[in-house]
C-alpha positions as a Markdown table, in Angstrom:
| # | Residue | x | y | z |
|---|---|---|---|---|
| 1 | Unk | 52.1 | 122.8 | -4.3 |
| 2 | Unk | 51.3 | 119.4 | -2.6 |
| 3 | Unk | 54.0 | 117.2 | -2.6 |
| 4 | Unk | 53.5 | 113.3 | -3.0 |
| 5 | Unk | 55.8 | 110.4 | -4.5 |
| 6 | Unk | 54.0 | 111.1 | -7.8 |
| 7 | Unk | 53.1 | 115.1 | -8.7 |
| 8 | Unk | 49.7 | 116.2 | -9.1 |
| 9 | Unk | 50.1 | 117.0 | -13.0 |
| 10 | Unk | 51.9 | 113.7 | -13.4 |
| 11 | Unk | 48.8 | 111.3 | -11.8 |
| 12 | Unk | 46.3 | 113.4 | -14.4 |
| 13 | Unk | 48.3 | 112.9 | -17.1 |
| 14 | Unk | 49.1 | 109.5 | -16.9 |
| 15 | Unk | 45.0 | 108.4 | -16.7 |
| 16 | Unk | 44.8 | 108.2 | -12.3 |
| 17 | Unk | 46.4 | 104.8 | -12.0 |
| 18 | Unk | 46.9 | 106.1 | -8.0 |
| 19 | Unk | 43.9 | 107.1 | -7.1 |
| 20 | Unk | 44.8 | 107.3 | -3.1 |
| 21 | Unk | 47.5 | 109.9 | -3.7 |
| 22 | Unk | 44.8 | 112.7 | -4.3 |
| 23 | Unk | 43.9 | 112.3 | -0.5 |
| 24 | Unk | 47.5 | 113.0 | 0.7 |
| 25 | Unk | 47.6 | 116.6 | 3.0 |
| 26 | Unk | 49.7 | 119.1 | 1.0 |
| 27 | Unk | 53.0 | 120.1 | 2.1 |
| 28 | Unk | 52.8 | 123.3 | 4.4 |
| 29 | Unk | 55.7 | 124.8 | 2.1 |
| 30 | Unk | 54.9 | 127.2 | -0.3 |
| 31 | Unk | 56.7 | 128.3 | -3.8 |
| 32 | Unk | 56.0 | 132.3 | -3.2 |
| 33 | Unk | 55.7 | 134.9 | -0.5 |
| 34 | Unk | 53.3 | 137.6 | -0.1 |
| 35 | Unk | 54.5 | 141.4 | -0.1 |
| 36 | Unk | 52.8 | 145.2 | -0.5 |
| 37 | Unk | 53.7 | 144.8 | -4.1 |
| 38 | Unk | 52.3 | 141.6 | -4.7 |
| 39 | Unk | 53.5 | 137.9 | -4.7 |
| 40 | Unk | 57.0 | 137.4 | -4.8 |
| 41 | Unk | 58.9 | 134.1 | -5.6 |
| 42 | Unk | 61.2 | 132.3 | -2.8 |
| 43 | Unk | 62.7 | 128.4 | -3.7 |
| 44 | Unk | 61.7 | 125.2 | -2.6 |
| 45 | Unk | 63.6 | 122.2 | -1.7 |
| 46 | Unk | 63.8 | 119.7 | -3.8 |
| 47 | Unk | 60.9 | 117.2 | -4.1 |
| 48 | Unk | 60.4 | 114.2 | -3.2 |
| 49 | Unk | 60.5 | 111.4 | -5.9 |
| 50 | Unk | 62.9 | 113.3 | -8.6 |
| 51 | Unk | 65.2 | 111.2 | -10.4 |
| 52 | Unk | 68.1 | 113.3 | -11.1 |
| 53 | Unk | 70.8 | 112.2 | -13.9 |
| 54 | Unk | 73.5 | 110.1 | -12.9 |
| 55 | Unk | 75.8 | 110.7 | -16.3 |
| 56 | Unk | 76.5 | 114.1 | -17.7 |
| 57 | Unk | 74.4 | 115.1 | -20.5 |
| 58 | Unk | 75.5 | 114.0 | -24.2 |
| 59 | Unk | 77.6 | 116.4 | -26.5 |
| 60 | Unk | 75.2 | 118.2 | -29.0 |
| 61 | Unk | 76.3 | 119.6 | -32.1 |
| 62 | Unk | 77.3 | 122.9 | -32.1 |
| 63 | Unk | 74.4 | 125.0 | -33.1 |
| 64 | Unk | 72.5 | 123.3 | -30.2 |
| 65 | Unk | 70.8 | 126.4 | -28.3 |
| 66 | Unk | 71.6 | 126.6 | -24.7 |
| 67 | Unk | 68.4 | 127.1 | -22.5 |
| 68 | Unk | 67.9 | 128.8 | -18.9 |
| 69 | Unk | 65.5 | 126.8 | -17.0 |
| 70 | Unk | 63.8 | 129.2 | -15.0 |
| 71 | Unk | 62.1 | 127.5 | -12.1 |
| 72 | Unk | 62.7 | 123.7 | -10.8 |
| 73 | Unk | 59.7 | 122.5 | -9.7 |
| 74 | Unk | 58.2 | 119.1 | -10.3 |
| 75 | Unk | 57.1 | 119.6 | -14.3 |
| 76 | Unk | 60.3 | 120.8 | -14.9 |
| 77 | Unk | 62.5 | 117.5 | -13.2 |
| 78 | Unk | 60.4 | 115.0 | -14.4 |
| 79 | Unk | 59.4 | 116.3 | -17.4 |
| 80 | Unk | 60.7 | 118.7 | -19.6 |
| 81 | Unk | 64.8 | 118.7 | -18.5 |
| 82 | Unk | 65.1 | 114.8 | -19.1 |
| 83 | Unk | 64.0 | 115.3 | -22.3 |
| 84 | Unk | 66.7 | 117.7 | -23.5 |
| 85 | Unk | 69.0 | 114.8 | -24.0 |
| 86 | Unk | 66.3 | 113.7 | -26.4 |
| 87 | Unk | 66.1 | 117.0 | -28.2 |
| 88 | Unk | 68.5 | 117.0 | -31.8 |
| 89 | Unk | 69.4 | 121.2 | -31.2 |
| 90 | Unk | 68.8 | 122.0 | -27.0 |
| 91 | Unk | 71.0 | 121.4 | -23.8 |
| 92 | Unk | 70.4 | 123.1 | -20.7 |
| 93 | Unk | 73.6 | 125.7 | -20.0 |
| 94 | Unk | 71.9 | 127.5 | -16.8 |
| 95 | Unk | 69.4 | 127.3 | -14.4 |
| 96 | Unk | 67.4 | 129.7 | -11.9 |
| 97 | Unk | 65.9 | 129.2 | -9.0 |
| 98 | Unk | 65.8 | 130.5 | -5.5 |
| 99 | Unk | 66.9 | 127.4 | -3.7 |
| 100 | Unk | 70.5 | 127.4 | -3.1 |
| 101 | Unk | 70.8 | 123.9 | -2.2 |
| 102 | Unk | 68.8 | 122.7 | -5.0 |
| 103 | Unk | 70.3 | 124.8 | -7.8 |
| 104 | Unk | 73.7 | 122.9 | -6.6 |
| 105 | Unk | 72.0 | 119.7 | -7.1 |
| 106 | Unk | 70.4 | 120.2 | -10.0 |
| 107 | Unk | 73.3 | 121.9 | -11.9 |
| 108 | Unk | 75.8 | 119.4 | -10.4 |
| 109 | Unk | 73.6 | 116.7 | -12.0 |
| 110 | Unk | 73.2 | 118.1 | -15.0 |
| 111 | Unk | 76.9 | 119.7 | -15.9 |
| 112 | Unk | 75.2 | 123.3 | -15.2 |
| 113 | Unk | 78.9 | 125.3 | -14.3 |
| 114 | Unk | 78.6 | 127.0 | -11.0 |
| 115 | Unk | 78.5 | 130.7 | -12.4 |
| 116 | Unk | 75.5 | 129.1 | -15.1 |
| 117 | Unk | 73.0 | 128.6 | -11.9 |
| 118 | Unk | 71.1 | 132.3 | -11.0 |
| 119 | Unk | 68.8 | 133.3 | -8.1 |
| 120 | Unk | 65.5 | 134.6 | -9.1 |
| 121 | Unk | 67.1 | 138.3 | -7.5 |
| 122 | Unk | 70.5 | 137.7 | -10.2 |
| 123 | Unk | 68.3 | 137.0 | -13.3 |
| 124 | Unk | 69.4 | 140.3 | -15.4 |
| 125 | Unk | 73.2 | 138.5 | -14.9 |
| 126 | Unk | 71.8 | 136.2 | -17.7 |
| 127 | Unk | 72.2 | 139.6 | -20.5 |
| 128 | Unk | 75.8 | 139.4 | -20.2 |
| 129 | Unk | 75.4 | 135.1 | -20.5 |
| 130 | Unk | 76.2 | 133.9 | -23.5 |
| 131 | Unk | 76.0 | 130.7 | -23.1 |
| 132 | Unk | 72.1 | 131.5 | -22.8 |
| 133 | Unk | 70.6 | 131.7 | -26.4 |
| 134 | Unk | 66.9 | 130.8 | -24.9 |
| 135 | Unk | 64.8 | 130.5 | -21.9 |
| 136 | Unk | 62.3 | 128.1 | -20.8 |
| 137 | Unk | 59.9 | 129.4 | -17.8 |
| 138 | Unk | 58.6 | 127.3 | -16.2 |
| 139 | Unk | 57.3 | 129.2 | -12.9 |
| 140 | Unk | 53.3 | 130.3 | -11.9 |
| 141 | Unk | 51.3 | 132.1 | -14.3 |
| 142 | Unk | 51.7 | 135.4 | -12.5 |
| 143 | Unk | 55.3 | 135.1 | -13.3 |
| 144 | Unk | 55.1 | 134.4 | -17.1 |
| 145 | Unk | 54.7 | 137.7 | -18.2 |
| 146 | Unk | 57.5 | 139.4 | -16.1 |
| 147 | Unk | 60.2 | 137.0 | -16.8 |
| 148 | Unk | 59.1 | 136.4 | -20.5 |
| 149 | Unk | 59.6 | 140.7 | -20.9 |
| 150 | Unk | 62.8 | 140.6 | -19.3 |
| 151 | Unk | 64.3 | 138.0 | -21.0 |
| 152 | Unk | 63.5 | 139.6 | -24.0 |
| 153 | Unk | 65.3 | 142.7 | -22.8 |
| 154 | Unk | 68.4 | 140.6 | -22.4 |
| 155 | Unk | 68.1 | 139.5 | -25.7 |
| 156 | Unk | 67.2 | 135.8 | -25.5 |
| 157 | Unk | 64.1 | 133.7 | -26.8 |
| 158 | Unk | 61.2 | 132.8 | -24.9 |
| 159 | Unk | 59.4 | 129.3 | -23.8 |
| 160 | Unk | 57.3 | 129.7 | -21.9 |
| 161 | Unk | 54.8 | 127.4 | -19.9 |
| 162 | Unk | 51.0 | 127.1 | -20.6 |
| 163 | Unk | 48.8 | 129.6 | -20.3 |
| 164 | Unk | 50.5 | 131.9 | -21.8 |
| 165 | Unk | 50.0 | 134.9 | -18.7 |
| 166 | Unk | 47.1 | 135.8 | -16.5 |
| 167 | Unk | 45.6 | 138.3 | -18.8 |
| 168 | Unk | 45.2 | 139.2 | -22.4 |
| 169 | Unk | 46.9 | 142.8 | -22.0 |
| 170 | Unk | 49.6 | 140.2 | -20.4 |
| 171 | Unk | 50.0 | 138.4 | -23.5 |
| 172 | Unk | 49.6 | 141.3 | -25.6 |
| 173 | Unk | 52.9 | 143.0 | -23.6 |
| 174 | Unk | 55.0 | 140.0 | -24.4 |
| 175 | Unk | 54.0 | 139.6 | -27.7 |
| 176 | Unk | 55.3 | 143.6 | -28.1 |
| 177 | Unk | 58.4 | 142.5 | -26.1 |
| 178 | Unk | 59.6 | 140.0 | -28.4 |
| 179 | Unk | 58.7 | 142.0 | -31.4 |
| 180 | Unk | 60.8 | 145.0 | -29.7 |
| 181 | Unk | 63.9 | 142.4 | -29.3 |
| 182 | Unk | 63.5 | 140.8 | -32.4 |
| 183 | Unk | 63.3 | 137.4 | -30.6 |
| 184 | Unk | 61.0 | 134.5 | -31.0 |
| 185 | Unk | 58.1 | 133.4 | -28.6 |
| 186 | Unk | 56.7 | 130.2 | -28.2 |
| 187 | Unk | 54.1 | 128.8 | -25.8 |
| 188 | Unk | 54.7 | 125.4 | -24.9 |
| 189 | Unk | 51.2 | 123.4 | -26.0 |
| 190 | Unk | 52.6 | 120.1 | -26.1 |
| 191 | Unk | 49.9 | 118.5 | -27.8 |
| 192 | Unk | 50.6 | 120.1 | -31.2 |
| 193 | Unk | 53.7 | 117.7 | -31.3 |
| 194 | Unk | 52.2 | 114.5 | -29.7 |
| 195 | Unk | 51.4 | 111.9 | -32.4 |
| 196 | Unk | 48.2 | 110.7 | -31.6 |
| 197 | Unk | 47.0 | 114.7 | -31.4 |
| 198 | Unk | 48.8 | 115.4 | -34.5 |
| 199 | Unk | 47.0 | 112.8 | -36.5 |
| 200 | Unk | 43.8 | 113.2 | -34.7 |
| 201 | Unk | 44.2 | 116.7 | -36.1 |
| 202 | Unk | 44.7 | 115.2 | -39.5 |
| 203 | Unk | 42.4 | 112.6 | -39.2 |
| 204 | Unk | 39.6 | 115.7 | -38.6 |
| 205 | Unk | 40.9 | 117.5 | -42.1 |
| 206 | Unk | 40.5 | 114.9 | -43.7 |
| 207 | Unk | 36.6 | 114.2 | -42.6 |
| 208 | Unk | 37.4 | 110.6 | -41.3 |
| 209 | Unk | 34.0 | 110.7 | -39.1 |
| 210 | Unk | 32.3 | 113.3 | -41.9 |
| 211 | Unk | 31.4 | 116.8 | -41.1 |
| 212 | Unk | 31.9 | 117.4 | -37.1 |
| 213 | Unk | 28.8 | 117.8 | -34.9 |
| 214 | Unk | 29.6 | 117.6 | -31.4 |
| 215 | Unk | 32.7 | 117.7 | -29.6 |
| 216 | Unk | 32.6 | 116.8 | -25.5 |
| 217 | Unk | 35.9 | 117.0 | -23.9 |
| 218 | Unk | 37.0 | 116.9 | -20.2 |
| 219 | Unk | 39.8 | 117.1 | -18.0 |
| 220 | Unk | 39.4 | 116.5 | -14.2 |
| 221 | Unk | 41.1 | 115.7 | -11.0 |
| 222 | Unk | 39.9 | 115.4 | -7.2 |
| 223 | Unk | 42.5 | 117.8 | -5.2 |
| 224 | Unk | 43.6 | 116.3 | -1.8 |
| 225 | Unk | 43.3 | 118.9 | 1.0 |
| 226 | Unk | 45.1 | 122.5 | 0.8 |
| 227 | Unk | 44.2 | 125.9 | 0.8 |
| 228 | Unk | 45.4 | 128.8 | -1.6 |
| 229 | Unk | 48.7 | 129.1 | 0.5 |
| 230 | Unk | 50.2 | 126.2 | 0.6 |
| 231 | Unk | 49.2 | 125.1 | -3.4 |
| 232 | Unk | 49.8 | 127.9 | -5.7 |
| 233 | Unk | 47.2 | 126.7 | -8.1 |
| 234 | Unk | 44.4 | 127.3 | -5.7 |
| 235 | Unk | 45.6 | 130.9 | -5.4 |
| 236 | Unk | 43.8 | 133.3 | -7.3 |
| 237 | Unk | 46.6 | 136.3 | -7.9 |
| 238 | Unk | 48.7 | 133.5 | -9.0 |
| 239 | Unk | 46.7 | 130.7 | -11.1 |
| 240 | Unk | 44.0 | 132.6 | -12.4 |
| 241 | Unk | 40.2 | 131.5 | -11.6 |
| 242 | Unk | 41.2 | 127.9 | -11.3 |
| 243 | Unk | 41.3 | 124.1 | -13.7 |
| 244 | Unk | 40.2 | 125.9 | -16.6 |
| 245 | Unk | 43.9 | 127.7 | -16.9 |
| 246 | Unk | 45.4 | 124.7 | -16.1 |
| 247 | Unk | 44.3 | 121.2 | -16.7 |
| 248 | Unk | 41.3 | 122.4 | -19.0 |
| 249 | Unk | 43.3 | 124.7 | -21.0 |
| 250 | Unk | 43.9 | 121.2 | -23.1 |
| 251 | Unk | 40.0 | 121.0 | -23.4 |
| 252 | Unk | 39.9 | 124.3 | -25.1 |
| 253 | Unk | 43.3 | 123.5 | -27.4 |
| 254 | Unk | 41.5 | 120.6 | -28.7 |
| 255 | Unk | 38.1 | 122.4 | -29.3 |
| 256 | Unk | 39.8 | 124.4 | -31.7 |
| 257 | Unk | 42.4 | 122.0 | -33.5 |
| 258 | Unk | 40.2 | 119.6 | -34.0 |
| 259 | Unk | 37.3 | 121.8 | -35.3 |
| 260 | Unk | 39.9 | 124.0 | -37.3 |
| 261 | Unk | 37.7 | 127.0 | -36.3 |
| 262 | Unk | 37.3 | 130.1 | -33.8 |
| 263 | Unk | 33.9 | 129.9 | -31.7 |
| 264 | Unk | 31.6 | 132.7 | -32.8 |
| 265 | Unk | 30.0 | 132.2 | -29.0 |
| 266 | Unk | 30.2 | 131.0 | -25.6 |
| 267 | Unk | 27.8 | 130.7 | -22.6 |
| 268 | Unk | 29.5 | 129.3 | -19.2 |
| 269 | Unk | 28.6 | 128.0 | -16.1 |
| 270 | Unk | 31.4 | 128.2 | -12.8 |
| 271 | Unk | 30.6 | 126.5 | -9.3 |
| 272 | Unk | 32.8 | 127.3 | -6.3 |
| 273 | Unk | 31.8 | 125.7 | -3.1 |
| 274 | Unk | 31.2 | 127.1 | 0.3 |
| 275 | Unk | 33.0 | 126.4 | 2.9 |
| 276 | Unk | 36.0 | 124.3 | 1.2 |
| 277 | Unk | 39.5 | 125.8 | 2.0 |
| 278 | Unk | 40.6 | 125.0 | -1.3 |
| 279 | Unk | 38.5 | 127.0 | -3.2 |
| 280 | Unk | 38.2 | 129.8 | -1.3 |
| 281 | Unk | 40.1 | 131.8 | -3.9 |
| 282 | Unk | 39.2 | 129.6 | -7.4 |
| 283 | Unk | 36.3 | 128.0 | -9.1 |
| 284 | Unk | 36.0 | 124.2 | -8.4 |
| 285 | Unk | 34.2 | 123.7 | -12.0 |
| 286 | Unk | 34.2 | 125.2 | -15.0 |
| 287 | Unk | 31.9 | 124.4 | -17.8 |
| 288 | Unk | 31.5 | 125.8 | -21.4 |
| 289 | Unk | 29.4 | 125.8 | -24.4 |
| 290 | Unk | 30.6 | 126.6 | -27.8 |
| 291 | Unk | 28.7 | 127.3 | -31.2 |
| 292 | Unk | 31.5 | 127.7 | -34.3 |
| 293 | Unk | 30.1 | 129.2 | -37.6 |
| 294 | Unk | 29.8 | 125.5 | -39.1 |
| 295 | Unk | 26.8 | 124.5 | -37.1 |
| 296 | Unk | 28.9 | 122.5 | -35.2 |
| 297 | Unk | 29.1 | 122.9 | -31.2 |
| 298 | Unk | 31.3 | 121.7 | -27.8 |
| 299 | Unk | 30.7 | 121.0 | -25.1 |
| 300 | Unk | 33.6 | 121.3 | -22.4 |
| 301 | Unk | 33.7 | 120.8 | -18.8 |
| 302 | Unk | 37.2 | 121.1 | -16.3 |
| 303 | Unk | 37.1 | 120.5 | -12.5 |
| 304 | Unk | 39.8 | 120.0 | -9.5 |
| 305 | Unk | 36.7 | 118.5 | -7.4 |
| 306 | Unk | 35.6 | 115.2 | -9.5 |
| 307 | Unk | 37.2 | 111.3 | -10.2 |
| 308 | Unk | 40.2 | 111.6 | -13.0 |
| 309 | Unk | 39.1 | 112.1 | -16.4 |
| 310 | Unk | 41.3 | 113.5 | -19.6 |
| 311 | Unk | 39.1 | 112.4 | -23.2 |
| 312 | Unk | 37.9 | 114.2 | -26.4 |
| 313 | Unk | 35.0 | 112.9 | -28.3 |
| 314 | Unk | 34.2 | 114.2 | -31.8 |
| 315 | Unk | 30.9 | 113.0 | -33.1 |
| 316 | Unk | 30.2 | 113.7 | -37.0 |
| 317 | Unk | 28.0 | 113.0 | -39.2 |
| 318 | Unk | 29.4 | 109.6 | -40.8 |
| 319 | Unk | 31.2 | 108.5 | -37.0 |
| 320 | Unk | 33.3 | 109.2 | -34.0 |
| 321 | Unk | 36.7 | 109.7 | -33.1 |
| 322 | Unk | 37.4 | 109.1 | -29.5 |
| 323 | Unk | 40.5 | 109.9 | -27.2 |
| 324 | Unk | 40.9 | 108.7 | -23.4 |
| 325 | Unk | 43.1 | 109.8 | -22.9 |
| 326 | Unk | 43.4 | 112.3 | -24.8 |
| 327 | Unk | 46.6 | 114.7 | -24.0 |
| 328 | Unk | 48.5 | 112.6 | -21.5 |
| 329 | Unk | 52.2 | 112.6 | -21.4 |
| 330 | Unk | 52.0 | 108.8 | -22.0 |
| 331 | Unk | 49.7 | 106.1 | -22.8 |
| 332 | Unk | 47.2 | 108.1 | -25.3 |
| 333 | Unk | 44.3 | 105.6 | -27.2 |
| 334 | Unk | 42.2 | 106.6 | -29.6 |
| 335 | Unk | 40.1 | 105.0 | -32.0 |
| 336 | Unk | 37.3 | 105.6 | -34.8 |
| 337 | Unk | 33.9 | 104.6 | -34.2 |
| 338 | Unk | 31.2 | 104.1 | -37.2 |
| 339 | Unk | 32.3 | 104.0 | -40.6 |
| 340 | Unk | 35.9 | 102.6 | -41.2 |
| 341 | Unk | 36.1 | 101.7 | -37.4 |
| 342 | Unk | 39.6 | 101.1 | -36.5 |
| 343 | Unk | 42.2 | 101.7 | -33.5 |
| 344 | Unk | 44.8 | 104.5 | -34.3 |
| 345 | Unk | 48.2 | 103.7 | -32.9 |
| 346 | Unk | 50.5 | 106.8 | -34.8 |
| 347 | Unk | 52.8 | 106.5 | -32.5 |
| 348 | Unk | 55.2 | 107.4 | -29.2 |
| 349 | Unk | 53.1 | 109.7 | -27.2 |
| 350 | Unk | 56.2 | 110.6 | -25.2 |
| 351 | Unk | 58.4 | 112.3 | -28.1 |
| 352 | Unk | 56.0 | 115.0 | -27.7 |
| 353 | Unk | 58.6 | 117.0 | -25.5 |
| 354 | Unk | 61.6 | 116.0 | -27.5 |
| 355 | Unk | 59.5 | 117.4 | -30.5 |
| 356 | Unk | 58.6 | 120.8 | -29.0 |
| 357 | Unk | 61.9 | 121.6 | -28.1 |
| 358 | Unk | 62.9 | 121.0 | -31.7 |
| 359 | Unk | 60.4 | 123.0 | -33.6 |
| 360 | Unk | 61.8 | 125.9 | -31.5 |
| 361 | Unk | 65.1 | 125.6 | -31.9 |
| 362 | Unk | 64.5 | 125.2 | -35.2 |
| 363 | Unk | 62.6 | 128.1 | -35.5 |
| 364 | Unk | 65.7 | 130.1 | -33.7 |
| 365 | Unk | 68.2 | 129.0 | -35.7 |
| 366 | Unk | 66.5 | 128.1 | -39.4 |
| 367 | Unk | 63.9 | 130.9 | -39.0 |
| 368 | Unk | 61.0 | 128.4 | -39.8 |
| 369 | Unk | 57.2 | 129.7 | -38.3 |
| 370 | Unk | 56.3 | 128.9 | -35.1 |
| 371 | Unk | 53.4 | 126.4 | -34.2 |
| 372 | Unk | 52.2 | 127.7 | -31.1 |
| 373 | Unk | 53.4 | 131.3 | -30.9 |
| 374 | Unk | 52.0 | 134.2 | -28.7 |
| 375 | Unk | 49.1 | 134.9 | -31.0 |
| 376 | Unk | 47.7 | 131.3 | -30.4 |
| 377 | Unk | 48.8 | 132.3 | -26.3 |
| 378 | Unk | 47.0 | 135.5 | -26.7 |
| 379 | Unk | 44.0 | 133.8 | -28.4 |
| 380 | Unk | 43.3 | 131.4 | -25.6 |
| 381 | Unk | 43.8 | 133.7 | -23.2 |
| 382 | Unk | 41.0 | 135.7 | -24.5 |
| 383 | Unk | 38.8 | 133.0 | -24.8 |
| 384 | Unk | 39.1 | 131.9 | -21.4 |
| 385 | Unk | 38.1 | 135.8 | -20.8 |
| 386 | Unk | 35.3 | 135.3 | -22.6 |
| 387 | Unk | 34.3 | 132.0 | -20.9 |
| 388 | Unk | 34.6 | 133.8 | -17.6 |
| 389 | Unk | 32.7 | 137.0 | -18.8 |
| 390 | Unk | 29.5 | 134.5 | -19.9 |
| 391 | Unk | 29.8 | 132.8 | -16.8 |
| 392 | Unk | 29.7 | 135.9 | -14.4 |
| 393 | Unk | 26.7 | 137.8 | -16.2 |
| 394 | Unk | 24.9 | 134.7 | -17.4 |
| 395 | Unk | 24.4 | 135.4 | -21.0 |
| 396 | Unk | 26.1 | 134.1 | -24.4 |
| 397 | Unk | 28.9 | 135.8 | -25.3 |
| 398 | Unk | 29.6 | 136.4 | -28.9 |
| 399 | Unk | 33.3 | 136.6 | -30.2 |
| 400 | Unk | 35.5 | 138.2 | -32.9 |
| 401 | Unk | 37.6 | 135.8 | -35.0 |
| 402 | Unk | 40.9 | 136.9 | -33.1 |
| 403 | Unk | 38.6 | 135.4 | -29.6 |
| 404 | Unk | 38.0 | 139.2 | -28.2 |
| 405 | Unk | 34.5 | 139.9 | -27.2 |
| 406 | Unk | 32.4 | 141.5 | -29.3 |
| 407 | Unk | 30.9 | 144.5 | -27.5 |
């Protein structure tokens, strides 16, 4: 993964205030290592720019669930572990990674205990943890899946990061493994948890721009210069077929929770240049059409190859609701256009994180349902299938209700 003062995911999110950093060369280093079997995970250093905590972490009551943070890469520091501290019911009690040196920096700065902090190679140890109640990974998609089923066999609960695994039978096995263990799953879509979302969501049951139309979303980024082994994104056996898994995975969330409906089809368009190192392995566009049984359609576009944008429009038939950005981890705007125009302001898009965390521990220790289980994991999963499928035969795709092809 490139390595600048500000991450890749961080510039996107926060609307491309830094332009210039998209040019930087990516680091040489790489997060995994090829083998006969298949990639295989090694640590990095630290990197650059992470502001690690100077004070130990607060005292939490004492049904807070401990977490394992498995893998401490940029999203992780900068994002999700500061956040604990925010959290009513989490605190980080181990971490793993394959990085020596950082897994002593990291633990030291966050009061992990020296026999709390596991290489990737030590990771059954955490059966016999009990400190451990959960785990959060947060490692490529090709590791979700196997890290996700052996956690459950060591009897812990399961965050994992967005998309859910690489595949729909992927999903499918660690919706059986958590079944088997009796232990809850949850995939980590943000979004559902972000105010502005949350009322947009709201705003869209209640018909604030009448009955919806036309949604456009997109979510773009320009990639500096790597190739597939130095950025794990841009490699296939580990990301998947490229921005749609990743940055327009949002595009697709929103599709559906704003609509409240499944698409009953899809036709797709892909584009992956000649001649570009980085997308030797991945598509440099993706591009989607959706019809849902209403009448009402999307259009959805993704792309590591084009100038920063992150919005969601929804057209209706009495106004517009528009949000750019739309799923950042700061800044959101939105506002109504047409009837009842007005600027929506619900709230602090960054308690989105805090609020995640929460509705899982919740769910673990109060039994309440789960938001954004495996089935809504599963469900995307198999739509960006299906997207894929119209693409590569260059026909309309119709779907079951569950997002499975029909046919």
């Amino acid at each position: 993964m490139p390595h600048t003062p500000i991450s890749r995911r961080g510039f996107i999110e926060a609307g491309g205030a830094l332009a210039a950093t998209l040019t930087a060369t990516a680091s040489t280093a790489s997060p995994f290592a090829q083998s006969r079997t298949g990639p295989q995970l090694k640590g990095l250093p630290l990197p650059p720019g992470v502001r690690l905590p100077t004070t130990p972490p607060r005292r939490k009551r004492d049904d807070s669930v401990g977490f394992a943070i498995i893998g401490l890469g940029g999203y992780a520091l900068n994002q999700m572990m500061p956040r604990f501290d925010q959290a009513d019911r989490a605190h980080i009690s181990a971490l793993v990674s394959g990085n020596p040196d950082k897994l002593s920096q990291v633990g030291e700065a966050y009061g992990v205990p020296e026999d709390a902090r596991y290489a990737y190679e030590d990771f059954a140890k955490i059966a016999a943890d009990d400190r451990i109640q959960a785990v959060y990974i947060v490692l490529p998609t090709a590791f979700h899946a196997d890290f996700a089923i052996r956690a459950f066999a060591a009897g812990k609960h399961v965050l994992c990061e967005k998309p859910m695994a690489l595949s729909s039978a992927e999903c499918e096995a660690m919706i059986a493994a958590a079944r088997r263990a009796g232990r809850k799953l949850m995939i980590a879509y943000r979004s559902h948890f972000e105010p502005y979302n949350v009322e947009a969501m709201r705003l869209m049951r209640e018909k604030a721009v009448g009955d919806i139309r036309l949604i456009r979303s997109e979510q773009s980024y320009r990639a500096g210069p790597t190739t597939p082994a130095q950025n794990w994104r841009m490699n296939r056996a580990l990301a998947g077929g490229g921005p749609l898994e990743d940055f327009g995975i949002y595009g697709l969330q929103s599709a559906l929770y704003l609509t409240d409906e499944m698409p009953e089809s899809i036709s797709a368009t892909t584009f992956q240049p000649r001649d570009d190192p980085r997308f030797t392995e991945i598509f440099a566009h993706v591009a989607s059409q959706w019809r849902f049984p209403s009448g009402a359609v999307a259009h959805l576009a993704t792309s590591y190859d084009s100038v920063n944008a992150n919005f969601a429009h929804v057209r209706g038939t009495q106004g517009a609701l528009i949000m750019d950005p739309a799923t950042s981890y700061a800044g959101q705007k939105m506002r109504i256009e047409g009837q009842n125009a007005r600027d929506v302001t619900p709230g602090d898009p960054t308690v989105q994180f805090a609020r995640q965390l929460n509705h899982f521990t919740n769910a673990i220790r109060d039994g309440t349902p789960i938001l954004t289980g495996g089935e809504m994991g599963l469900r995307d999963t198999r739509l960006i299938e299906a997207i894929y499928a119209a693409a590569r035969d260059g026909r309309t795709v119709k779907l079951m209700p569950d997002g499975r092809m029909r046919g």
